[in-house]
N, C-alpha and C positions, 0 to 999 in steps of 0.2 A: 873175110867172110863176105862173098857176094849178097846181094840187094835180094836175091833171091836163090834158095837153096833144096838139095833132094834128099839130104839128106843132115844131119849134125855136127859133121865137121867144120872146123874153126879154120877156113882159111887166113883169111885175114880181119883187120879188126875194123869197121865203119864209123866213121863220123857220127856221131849222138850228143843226144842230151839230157838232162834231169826229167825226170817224169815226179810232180810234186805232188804230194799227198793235200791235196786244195778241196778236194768235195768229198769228203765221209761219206755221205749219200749216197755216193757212185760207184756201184760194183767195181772188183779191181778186175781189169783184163788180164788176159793172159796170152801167150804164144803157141804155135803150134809144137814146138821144140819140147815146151814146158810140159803140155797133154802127151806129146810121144813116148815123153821119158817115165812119165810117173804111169804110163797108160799100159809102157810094156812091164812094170814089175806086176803086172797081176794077168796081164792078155798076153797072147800070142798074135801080135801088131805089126806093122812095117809101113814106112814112112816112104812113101811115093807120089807122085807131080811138084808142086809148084808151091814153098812153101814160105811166107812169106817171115821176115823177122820184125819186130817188136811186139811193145805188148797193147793188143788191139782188138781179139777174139773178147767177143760178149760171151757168156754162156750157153751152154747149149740149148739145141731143140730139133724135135724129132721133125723129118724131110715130112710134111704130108703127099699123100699120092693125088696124084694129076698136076701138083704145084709145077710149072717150069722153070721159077723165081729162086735165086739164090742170091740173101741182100751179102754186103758191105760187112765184112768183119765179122761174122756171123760162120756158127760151128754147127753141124747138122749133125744128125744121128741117125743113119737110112741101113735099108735092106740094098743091095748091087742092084739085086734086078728088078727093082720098085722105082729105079731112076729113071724121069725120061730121057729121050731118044735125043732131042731138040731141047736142050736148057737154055735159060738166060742167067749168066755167072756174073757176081759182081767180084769186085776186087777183095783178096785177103780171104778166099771162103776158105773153109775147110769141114773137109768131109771123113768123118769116123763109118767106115763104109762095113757091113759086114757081109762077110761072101764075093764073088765074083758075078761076072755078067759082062755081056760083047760090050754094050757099051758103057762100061766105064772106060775101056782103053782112052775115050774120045774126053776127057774127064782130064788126066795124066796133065796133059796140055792147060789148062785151063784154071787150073787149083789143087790145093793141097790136099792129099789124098791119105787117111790113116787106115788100113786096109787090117780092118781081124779077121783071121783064119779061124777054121773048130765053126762049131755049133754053138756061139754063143749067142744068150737071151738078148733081146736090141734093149730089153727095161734093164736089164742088170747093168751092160754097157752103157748106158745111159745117167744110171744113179752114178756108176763109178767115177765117170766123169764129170758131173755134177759136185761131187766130193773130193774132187784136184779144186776147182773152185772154189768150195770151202773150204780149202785147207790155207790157199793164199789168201782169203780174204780174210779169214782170222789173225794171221798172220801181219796183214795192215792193219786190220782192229789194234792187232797187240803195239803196235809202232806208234799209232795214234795214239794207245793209251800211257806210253812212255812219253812222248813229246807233251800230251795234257799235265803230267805230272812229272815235272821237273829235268825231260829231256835228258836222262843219262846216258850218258854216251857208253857207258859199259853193258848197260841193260840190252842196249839197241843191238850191240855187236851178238851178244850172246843170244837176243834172237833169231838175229839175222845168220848166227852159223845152223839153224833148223832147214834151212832152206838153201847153203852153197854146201853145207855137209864138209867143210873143210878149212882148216884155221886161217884164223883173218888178224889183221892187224891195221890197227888208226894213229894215225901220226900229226900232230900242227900245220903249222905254218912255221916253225920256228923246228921244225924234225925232233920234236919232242914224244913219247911213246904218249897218247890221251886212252886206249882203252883197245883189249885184244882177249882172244880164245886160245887157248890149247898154252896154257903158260907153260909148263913143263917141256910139248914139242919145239916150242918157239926156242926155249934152253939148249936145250941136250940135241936137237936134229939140227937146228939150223946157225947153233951161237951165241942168239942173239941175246945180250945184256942187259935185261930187263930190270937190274937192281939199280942202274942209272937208268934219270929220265929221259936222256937225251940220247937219240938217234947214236949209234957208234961208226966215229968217222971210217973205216975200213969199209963198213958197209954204206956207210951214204955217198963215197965215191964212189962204189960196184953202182948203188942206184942212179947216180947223175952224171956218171959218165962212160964206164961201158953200156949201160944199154940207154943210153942219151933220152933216162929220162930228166926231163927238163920240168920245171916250175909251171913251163907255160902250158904247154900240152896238153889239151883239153880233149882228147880222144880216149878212149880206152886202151891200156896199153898191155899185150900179152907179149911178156920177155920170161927168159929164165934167170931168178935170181938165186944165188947161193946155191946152185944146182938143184932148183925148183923149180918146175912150173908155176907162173904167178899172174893173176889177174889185179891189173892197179887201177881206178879214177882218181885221177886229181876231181877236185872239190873248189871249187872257184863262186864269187860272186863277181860278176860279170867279169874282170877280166884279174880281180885278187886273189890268188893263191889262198887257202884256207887251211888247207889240210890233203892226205890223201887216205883211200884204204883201197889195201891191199891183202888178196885172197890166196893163199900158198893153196896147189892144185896137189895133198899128198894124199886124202883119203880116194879122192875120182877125179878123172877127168873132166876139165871143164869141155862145157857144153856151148851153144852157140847163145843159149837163153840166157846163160850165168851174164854174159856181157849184159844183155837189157835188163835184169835184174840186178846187177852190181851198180846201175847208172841208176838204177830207180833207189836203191839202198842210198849210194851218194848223195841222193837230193834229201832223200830224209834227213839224213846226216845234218846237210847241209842247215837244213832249217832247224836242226837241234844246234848248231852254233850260231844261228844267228838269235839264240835263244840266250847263250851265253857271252856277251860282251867281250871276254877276254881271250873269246877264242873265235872273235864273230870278224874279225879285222877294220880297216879302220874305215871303208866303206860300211857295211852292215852298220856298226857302234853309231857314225853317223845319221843313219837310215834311222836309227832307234832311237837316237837321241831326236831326232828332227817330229820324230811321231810323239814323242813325250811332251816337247814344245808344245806341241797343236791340240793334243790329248790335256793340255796342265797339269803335267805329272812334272815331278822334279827332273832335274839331272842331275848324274852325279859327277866327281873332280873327273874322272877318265872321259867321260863326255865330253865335259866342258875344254878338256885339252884336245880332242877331239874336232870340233867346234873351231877354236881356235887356229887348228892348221886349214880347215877348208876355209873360214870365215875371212876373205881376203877381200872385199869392198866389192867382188863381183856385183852386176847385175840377175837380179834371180825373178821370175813368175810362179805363180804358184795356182797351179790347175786344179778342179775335181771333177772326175769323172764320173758318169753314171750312164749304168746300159739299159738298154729300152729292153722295154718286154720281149724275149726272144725264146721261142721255147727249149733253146739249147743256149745258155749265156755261156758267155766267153771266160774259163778259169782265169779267177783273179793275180794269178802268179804270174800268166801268160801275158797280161797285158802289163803290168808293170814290169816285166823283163821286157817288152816291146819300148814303153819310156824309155826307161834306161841304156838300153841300145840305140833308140834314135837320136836321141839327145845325150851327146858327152857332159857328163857331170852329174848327170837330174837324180832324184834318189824318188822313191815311188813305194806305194804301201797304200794297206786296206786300210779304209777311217767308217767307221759304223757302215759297215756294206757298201760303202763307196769309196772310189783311188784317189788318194790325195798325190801329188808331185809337186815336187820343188825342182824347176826348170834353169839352167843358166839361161839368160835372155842376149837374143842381137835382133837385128832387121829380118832375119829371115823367120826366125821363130815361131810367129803368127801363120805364115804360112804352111809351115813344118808341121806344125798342133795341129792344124785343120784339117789336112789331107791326113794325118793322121787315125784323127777322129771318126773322118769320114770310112776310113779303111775299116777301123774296126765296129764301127755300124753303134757309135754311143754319141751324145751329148756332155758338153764340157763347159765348167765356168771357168774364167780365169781372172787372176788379180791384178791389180797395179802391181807396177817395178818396183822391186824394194832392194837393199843390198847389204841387211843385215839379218844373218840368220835368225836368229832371238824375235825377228817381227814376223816368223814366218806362220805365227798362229792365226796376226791378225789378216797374211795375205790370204789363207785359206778359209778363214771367213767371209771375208769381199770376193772368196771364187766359188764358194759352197754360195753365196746371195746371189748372185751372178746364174748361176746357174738354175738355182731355185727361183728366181722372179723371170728367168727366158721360160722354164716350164709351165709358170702359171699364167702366162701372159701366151704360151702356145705359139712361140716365134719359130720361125720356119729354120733358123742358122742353127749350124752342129756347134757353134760356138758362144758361148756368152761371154762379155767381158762387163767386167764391173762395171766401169767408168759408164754405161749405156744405162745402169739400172740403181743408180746411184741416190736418184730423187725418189724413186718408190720404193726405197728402202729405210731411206730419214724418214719418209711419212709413216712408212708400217711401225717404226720404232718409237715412232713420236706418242702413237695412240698405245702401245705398247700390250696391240692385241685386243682392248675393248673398243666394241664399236663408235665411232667417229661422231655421232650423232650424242656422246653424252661428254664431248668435250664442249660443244656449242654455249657461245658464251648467250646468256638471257634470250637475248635481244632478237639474237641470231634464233630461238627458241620459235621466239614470237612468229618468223616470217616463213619458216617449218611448218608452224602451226597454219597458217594462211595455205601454203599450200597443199595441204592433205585435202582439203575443200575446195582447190580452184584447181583449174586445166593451165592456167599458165603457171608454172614454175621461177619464182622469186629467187629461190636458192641457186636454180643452174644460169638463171640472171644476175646473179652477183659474185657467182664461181668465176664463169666468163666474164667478168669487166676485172674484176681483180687483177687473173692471168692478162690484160690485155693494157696493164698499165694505169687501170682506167680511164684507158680510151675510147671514149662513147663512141668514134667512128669505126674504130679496130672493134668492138662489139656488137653495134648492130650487124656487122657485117658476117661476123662467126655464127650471132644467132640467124642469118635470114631473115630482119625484120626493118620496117623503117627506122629513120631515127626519130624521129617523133614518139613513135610508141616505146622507142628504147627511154627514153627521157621521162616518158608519163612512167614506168616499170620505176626507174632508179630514184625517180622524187618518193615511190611509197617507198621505197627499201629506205632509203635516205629519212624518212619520218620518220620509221619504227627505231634507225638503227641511232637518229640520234649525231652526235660528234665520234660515235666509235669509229669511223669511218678517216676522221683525222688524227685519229692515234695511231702510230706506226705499229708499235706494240698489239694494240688489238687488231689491227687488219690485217698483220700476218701471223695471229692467230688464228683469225677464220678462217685465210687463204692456206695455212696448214691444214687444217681440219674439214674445210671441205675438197681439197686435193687429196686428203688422206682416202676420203669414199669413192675414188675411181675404182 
């Protein structure tokens, strides 16, 4: 299937990928293929110009007249001869056109064109298409409401044969049968042994080696099996085999949409195993076990053997990401598939609306993180080297602080690292969140109390000679002041404050509690 097509035939099959169910909030797209198909069981339609594939069309809305503007992904609903002469067409439009007129030919060229013939109403055509939209976005309603409650992977199949209309079948990693439709055609039409669980060799060599599908092959694969048309995705997290489904073409022919629909199906899938450990593989199980650590949820023994085969004395860092105000933010899926592709090893996940990662670390890493960061337009803490996984709750702490003291300190780097923000964070922990002023030992009270009344400040005079060693030359010099008057200052502090000043104990308790009020 070329990158661009005039019509629904299934040349060939394109390179893709998962489209993941990440924002509830966000209408589901749809394709022009999708509106063609469901548009001609009630119209008399035809599918004309430039039409593009995946799933990308917003919903519709009606062309207003004198508009010359046609945005981005965007589906109109016009009269032919209400079009102007001179448009400006973005990419992926599509036009539900009714009637004709000279210049649409000029049109052909330029975008997808749904062309209804007859007298029909532009409001009628209009709801009707509006209600292909409601129909898949209930449709993801229903998948999200399976994956909320408890991800059966039977539920999901069986809704999802509403929408390819023809029997499907879900297989392991290990070519175990996990959940399918049409039990009886599966039988009697095509064979297959459904009373074992397990894949049957006659058939899983037809699958892997006449039509060379392989484990790896992360494309969509249209082959004939068993003397059927079949539509297959493998099911992969990033590069582990998970499972596959596979869609037998015997009530209709498959369509050019069923592919970017079948890939969007897989990813659901997808996130309903990574939902179940035993079928999530040993990446995922990882992934899960690693957010439990950081979360303080238990693990359990499959985990922990889990754990054990990655937990090899590596070097690891541990990042958290968070995106700046963006009035379009970046799906949380997309960027931790972006970790996990840049970085071989790293495992990556949403932690209370933020990405936490666990990084392998070398020399380059720092740099690698950064330009990264910078790519996708967020800010990031990151932690000390650690190389036990089991510490990886406490790295993500010193890179959640890291992060959080570069934002409230408003540093210009996409980057924070702990080691930078180390002292303002003992001191925020020391006070333990009440203000700094009711730690003050007496004394320390006393010279508070002086200066709420005076213009010279005693406190940010004994702050600075602290920090300075108590080096009366290193502090007049910080404050701007002779040393003279620095002497005359430090003799009252020195009366009020007493010998507390030669107990180590007490003078770095004040020098905590007044560094704590920066």
């Amino acid at each position: 299937m070329s990158d661009k097509n005039h019509g629904c035939e299934v040349d060939s099959v394109p390179h893709g990928s998962y489209n993941h169910l990440e924002r509830e909030d966000e209408d589901m797209r749809l394709s022009a293929d999708i509106i063609y198909h469901r548009l001609k069981d009630k119209l008399d339609v035809e599918i004309i110009g430039v039409c593009e594939n995946g799933l990308k069309l917003y919903r519709p809305e009606f062309h207003l007249d004198g508009s010359e503007n046609f945005e981005n992904d965007h589906v109109y609903v016009c009269s032919a001869d209400h079009l102007p002469v001179h448009p400006r067409i973005g990419e992926n439009v599509l036009l539900i056109c009714l009637g004709d007129a000279p210049q649409l030919e000029r049109y052909k060229d330029l975008c997808g064109i749904l062309s209804v013939s007859g007298n029909e109403d532009i409001f009628k055509v209009f709801n009707i298409v509006q209600g292909i939209f409601n129909e898949y976005e209930q449709w993801e309603a229903g998948l999200n409401e399976i994956l909320r409650n408890g991800a059966a992977l039977q539920e999901l199949l069986d809704l999802g044969k509403s929408v390819f209309e023809n029997p499907m079948m879900l297989i392991g990693s290990d070519f175990r049968y996990l959940a399918y439709t049409e039990e009886q055609y599966l039988k009697e039409n095509l064979g297959i042994n459904l009373d074992s669980s397990t894949f049957d060799p006659d058939l899983l060599e037809v699958f892997l080696s006449l039509h060379e599908m392989a484990t790896d092959v992360k494309d969509p694969i249209l082959l004939t099996l068993i003397g059927r048309s079949t539509l297959s995705v493998n099911i992969f997290d990033i590069d582990e085999f998970l499972g596959c489904i596979t869609i037998f073409g015997e009530y209709r022919d498959f369509r050019s949409s069923d592919i970017e629909l079948c890939q969007y199906f897989a990813g659901v899938i997808k996130q309903a195993f990574q939902l179940k450990p035993r079928l999530a593989g040993d990446r995922s199980s990882m992934r899960m076990a690693i957010r439990n650590i950081v979360g303080g949820q238990s693990i359990d023994a499959e985990q922990r053997s889990v754990i054990s085969r990655f937990n090899t004395g590596r070097e690891m860092i541990c990042s958290v990401l968070s995106q700046r105000s963006e009035p379009n933010p970046i799906p949380t899926g997309y960027i931790c598939s972006m970790i996990e592709q840049s970085f071989m090893g790293a495992f990556a996940f949403d932690e209370n609306g933020q990405i936490a990662a666990v990084i392998p670390y070398n020399e380059n890493t720092g740099k690698e993180l950064t330009a990264l960061i910078r790519k996708l337009r967020m800010s990031c803490g990151v932690s000390h080297v650690f190389t036990d996984i089991y510490d990886c709750a406490y790295a993500c702490y010193q890179a959640n602080a890291a992060l959080e003291e570069g934002n409230r300190e408003q540093t210009t780097s996409d980057v924070c690292f702990f080691e930078d923000h180390i002292l303002t964070r003992l001191l925020k922990n020391a006070t333990d969140g009440i203000p700094p002023r009711f730690f003050y030992p007496e004394k320390l009270s006393l010279i508070a109390k002086h200066d709420a009344a005076s213009y010279v400040s005693y406190i940010e005079t004994l702050k600075v000679y602290l920090e300075c060693g108590m080096s009366a030359a290193e502090t007049a010099r910080r404050l701007h002041i002779h040393r003279s008057s620095l002497i005359d200052r430090l003799n009252r502090i020195c009366a009020v404050l007493g010998d507390d000043l030669k107990d180590p104990g007490k003078r770095l308790a004040m020098q905590i509690v007044l560094s704590a009020e920066k």
